[in-house]
C-alpha positions as CSV (number, residue, x, y, z in Angstrom):
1,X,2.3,47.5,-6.8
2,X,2.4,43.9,-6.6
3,X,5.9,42.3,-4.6
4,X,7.8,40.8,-7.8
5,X,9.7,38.9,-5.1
6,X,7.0,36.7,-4.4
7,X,5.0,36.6,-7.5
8,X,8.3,36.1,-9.4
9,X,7.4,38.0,-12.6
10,X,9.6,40.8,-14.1
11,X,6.8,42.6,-15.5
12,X,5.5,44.1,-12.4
13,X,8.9,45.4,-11.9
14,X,9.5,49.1,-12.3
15,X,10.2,49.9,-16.2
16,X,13.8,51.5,-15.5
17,X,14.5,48.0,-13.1
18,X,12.9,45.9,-16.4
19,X,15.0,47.5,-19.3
20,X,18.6,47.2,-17.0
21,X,17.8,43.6,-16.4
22,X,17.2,43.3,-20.3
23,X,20.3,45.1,-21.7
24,X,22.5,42.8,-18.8
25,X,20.8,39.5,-19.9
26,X,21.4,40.3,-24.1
27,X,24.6,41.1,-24.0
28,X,24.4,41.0,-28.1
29,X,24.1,43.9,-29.9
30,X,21.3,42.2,-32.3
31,X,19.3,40.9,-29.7
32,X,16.5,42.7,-31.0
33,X,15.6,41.2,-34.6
34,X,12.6,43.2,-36.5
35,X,10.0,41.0,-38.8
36,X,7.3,42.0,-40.9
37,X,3.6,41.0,-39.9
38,X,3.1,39.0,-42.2
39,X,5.7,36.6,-41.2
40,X,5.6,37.2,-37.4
41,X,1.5,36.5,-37.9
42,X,2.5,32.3,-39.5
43,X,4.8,32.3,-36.7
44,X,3.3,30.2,-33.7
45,X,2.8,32.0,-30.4
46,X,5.2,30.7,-27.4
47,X,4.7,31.1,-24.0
48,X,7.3,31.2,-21.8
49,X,7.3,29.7,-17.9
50,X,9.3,30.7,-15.2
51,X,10.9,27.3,-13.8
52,X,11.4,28.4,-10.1
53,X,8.3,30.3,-9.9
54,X,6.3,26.6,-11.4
55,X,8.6,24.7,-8.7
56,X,7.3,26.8,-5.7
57,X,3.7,26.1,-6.5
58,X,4.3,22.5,-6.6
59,X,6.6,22.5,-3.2
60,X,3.5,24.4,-1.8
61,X,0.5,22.6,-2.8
62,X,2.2,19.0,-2.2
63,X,4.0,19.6,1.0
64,X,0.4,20.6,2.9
65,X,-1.5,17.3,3.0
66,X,1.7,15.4,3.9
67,X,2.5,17.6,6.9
68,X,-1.4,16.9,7.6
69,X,-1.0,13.0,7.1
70,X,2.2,13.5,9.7
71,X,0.2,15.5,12.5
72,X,-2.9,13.2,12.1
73,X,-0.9,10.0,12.3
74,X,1.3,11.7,15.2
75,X,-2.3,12.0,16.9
76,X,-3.0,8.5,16.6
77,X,0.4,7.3,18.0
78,X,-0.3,9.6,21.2
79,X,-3.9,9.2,22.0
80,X,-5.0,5.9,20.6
81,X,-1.3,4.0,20.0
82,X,0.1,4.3,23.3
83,X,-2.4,3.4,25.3
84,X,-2.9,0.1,24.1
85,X,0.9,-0.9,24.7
86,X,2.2,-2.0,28.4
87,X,3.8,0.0,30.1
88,X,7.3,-0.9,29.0
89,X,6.5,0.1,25.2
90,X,4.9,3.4,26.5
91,X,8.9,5.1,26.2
92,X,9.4,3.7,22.4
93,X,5.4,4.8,21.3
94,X,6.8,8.2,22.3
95,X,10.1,7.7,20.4
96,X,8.4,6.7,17.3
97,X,5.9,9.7,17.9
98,X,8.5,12.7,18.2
99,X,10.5,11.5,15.2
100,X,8.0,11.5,13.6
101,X,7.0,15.0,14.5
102,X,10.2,16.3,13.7
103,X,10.5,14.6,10.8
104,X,11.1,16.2,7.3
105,X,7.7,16.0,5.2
106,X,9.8,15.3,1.9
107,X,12.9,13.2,3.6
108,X,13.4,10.9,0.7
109,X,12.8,6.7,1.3
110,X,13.4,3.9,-1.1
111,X,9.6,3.9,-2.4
112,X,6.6,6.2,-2.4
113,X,5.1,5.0,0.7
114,X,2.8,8.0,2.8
115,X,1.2,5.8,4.9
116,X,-2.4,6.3,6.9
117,X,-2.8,4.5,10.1
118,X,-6.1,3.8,10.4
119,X,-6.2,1.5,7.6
120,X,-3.6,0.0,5.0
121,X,-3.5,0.3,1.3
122,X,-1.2,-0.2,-1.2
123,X,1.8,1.7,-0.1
124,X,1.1,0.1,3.1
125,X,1.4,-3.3,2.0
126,X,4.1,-2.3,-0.2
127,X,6.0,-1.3,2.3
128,X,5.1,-4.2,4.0
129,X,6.2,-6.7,1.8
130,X,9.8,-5.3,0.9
131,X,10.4,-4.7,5.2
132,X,9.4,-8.7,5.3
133,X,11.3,-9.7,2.1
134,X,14.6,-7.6,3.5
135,X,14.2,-9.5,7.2
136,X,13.3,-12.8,5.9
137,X,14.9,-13.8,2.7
138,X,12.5,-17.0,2.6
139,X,9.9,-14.6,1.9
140,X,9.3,-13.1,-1.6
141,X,6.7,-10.9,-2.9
142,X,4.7,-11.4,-6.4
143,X,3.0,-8.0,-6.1
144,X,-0.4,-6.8,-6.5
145,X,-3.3,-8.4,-9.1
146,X,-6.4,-6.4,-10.2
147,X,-9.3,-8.8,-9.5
148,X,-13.2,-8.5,-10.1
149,X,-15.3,-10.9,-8.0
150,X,-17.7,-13.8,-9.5
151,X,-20.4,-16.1,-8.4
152,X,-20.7,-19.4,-8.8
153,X,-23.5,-18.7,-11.3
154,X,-21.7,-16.7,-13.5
155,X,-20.9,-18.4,-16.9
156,X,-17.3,-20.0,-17.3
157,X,-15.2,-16.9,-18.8
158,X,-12.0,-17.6,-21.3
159,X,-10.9,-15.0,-19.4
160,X,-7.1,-15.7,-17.1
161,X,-8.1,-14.5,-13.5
162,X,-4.3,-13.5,-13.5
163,X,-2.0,-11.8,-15.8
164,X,0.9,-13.8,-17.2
165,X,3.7,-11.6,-16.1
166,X,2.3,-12.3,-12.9
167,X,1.8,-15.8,-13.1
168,X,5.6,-15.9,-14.7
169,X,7.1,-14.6,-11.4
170,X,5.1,-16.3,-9.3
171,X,6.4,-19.7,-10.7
172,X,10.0,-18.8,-11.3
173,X,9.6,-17.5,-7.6
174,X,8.8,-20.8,-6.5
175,X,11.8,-22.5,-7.3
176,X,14.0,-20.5,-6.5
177,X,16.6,-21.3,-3.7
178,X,15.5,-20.6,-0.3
179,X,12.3,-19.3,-1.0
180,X,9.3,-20.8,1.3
181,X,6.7,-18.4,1.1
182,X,5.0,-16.4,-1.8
183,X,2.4,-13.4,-1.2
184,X,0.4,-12.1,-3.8
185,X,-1.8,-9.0,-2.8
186,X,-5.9,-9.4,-4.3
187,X,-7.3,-5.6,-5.2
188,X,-11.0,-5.8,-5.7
189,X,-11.8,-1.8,-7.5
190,X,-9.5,-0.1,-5.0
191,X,-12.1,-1.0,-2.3
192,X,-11.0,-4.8,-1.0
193,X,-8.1,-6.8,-0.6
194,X,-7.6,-10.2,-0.5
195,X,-4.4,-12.4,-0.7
196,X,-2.9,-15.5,-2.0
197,X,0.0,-16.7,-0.2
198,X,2.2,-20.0,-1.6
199,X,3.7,-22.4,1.5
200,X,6.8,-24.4,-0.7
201,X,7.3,-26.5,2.0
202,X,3.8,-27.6,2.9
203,X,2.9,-27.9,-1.0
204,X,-0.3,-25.3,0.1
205,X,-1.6,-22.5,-1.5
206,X,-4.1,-20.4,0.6
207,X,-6.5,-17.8,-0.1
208,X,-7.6,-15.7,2.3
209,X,-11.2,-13.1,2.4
210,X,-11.0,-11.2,5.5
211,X,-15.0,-10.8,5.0
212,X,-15.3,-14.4,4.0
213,X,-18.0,-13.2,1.7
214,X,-18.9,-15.7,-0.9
215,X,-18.5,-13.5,-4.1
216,X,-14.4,-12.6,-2.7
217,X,-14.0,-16.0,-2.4
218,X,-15.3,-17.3,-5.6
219,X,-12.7,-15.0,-7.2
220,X,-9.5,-15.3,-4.7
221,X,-10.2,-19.4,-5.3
222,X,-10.3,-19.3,-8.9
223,X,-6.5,-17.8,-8.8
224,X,-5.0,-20.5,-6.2
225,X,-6.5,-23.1,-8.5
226,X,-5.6,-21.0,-11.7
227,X,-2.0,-21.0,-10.4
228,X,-2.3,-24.7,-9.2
229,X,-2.9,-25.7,-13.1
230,X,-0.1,-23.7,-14.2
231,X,2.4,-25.4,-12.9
232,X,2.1,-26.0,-9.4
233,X,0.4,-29.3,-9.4
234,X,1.2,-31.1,-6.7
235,X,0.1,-28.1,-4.0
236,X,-3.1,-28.0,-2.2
237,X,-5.7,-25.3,-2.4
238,X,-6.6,-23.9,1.0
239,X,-9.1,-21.8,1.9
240,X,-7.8,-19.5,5.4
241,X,-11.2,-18.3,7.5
242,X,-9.4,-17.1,10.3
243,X,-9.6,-14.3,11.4
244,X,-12.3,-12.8,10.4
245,X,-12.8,-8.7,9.9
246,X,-15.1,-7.1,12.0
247,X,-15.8,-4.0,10.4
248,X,-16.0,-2.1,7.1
249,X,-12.7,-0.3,6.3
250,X,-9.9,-2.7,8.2
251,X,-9.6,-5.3,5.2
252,X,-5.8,-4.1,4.5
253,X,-4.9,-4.5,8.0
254,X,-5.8,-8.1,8.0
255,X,-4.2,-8.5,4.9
256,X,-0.8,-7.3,6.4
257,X,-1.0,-9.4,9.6
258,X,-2.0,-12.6,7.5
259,X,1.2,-12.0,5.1
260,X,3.3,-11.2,8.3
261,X,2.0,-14.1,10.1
262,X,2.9,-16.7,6.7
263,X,6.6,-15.2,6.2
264,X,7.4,-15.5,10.1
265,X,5.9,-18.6,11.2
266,X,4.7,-16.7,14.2
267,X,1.3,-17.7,16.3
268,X,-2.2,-15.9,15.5
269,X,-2.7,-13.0,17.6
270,X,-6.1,-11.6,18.8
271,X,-7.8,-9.3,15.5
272,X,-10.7,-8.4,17.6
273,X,-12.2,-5.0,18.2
274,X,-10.6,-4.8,21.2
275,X,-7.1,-5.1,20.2
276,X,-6.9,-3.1,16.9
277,X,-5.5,-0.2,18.4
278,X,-2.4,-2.5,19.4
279,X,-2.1,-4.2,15.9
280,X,-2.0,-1.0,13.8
281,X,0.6,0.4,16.3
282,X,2.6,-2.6,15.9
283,X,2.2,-2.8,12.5
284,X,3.1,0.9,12.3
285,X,6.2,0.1,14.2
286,X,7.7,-2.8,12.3
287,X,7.7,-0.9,9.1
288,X,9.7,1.9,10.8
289,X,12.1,-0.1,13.3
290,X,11.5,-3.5,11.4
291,X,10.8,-4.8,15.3
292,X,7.7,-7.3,15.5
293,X,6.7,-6.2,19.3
294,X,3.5,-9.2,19.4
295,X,5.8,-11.7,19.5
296,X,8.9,-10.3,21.2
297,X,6.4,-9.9,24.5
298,X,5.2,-12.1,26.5
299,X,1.9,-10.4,27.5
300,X,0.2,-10.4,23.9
301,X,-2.6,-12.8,24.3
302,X,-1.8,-16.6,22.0
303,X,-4.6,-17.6,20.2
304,X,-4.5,-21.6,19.5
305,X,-4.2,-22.4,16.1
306,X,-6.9,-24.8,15.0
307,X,-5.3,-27.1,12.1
308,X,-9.3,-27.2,11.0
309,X,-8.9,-23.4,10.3
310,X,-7.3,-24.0,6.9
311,X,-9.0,-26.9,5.7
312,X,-12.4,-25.4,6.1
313,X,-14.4,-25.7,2.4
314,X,-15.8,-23.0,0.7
315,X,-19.4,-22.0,1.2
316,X,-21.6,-24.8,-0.6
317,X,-24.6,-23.5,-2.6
318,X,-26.9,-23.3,0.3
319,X,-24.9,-21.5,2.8
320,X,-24.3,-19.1,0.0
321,X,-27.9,-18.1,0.1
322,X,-27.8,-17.1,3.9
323,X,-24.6,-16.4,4.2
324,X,-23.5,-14.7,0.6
325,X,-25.5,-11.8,0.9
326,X,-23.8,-8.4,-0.2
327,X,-21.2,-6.9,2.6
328,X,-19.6,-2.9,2.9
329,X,-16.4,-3.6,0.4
330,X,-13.7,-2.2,2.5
């Protein structure tokens, strides 16, 4: 005998159980209504689903991989995380790490945002982008654009690299009061990122490739200047080099430092091998706390900023030969 308790069925119930739970739930004398076969046979066939046993199912198979996602990510902040902080950041690594750990796996926030450490996607940047529009209301968000990459071979397409409802915020973001900076998030097939980000005041508009890889490029530049001809005339089209990614799956993380780096006006900081650990903790910790640690300290190294670094053209055709050949999409 199966336990009804956990399987949730009356039927595997005991009979005498079954036909006192029947006669309490129809309470009317005519519950029962007879029909001849013929019409019960025209009569489509119903099936009937048990709501809370459906529910616990769903609680069960949806609750597992975001405990996992919370014990993995709790085993980044401790053994990767905190080591690359000083020593006066080791107390709020730990901090961040046990509420985490006692956190509730379904504790509801403002947007569906499970978030992996090791890289960012787009509930990363997401989140990302309302923490930085919330703390700096000179920053606004356009959202994310779906974009396939191009050569400078390919044949001119009648084709609008952007779609208008995008394009429509984006320029009726620009005017509005207050507002300095624009982001617009670049998905390449779910496996690259780019950006576009719109300085107001400095009448730029920059496109960024963490990869700087010629076929990115092509495409990312075709939306500055297809924005540019829309409206936004007098702006420059930029191209940002710096910095440039290193391996084959930290494209997002790049793409969350250049947008926090645009909205704050803060200095460059070191995206090298060597300090990753630190920016994805930081990172991490300024979406929770909303607290930018790199440039609240004084020991996080300054890079200079070139004024070349934006002003750099695009690969002409010959470096596109050498230097255009196919990288890992991250």
């Amino acid at each position: 005998m199966k336990n009804p308790v956990l399987i949730l069925d009356p039927f595997y119930v005991l009979p005498s159980k079954l036909l006192d739970a029947c006669m309490k739930t129809n309470a009317i004398a005519d519950a029962i209504i007879e029909e001849d076969d013929a019409e019960a046979s025209t009569l489509p066939a119903k099936r009937f689903r048990n709501d809370a046993s459906t529910e616990t199912i769903l609680i069960k198979d949806t609750l597992k991989p975001a405990v996992q996602l919370g014990l993995d990510t709790h085993e980044w902040l401790v053994e990767e995380g905190l080591p690359s902080l000083s020593a006066e950041y080791h107390s709020k690594a730990r901090e961040i790490a046990d509420k985490l750990i006692r956190a509730y796996p379904k504790k509801q926030i403002q947007a569906p945002f499970y978030s992996s450490v090791t890289h960012c996607c787009t509930p990363e940047i997401r989140a990302l982008c309302v923490r930085l529009e919330r703390d700096y209301p000179s920053c606004k968000f356009a959202g994310f654009q779906n974009a396939v990459t191009k050569s400078k071979k390919a044949r001119p397409s009648e084709d609008k690299p952007i779609q208008d409802r995008t394009r429509d915020r984006i320029l009726q973001q620009v005017v509005e009061s207050g507002v300095d900076v624009v982001l617009l998030s670049l998905n390449f097939h779910n496996a690259h990122w780019c950006c576009v980000v719109i300085r107001i005041q400095a009448k730029r508009i920059v496109y960024y490739d963490p990869i700087n890889q010629a076929s990115y490029l092509q495409s990312a530049k075709a939306i500055a200047t297809y924005l540019k001809a829309s409206g936004l005339g007098p702006f420059e089209v930029i191209q940002q080099n710096n910095p440039t990614q290193f391996d084959a799956f930290s494209c997002g993380v790049y793409i969350s430092w250049m947008f926090i780096r645009h909205a704050t006006g803060g200095h460059p900081l070191d995206m090298s091998v060597n300090s990753m650990s630190r920016r994805l903790f930081d990172l991490f910790y300024y979406l929770l706390t909303g607290v930018l640690i790199p440039y609240l300290t004084t020991d996080t190294p300054q890079l200079q900023e070139d004024e070349c670094e934006e002003k750099m053209p695009p690969p002409q055709e010959t470096e596109e030969n050498t230097g255009g050949t196919d990288v890992p999409s991250t």
